[in-house]
C-alpha positions in Angstrom: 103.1 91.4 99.8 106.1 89.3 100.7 105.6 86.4 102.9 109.2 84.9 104.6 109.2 81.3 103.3 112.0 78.8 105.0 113.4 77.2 108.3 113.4 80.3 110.0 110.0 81.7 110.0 107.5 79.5 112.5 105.2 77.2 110.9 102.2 79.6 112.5 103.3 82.2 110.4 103.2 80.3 107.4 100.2 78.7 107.8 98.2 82.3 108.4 99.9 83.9 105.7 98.5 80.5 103.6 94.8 80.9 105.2 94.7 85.0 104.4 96.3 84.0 100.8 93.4 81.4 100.7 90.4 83.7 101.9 91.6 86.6 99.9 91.6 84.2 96.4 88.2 83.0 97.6 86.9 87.1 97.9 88.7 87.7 94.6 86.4 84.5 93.2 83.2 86.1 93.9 
């Protein structure tokens, strides 16, 4: 997956991209 990092993409974007990264790394754990 490619997630668009810079000035361009709106910070609510990045921030749920961040959240599903988080979540999926916490499903991965257990």
């Amino acid at each position: 997956m490619i997630f668009p990092t810079g000035p361009a993409v709106p910070l609510g974007t990045r921030i749920g991209a961040l959240l599903c990264l988080r979540g999926w790394a916490q499903t991965e754990m257990y």
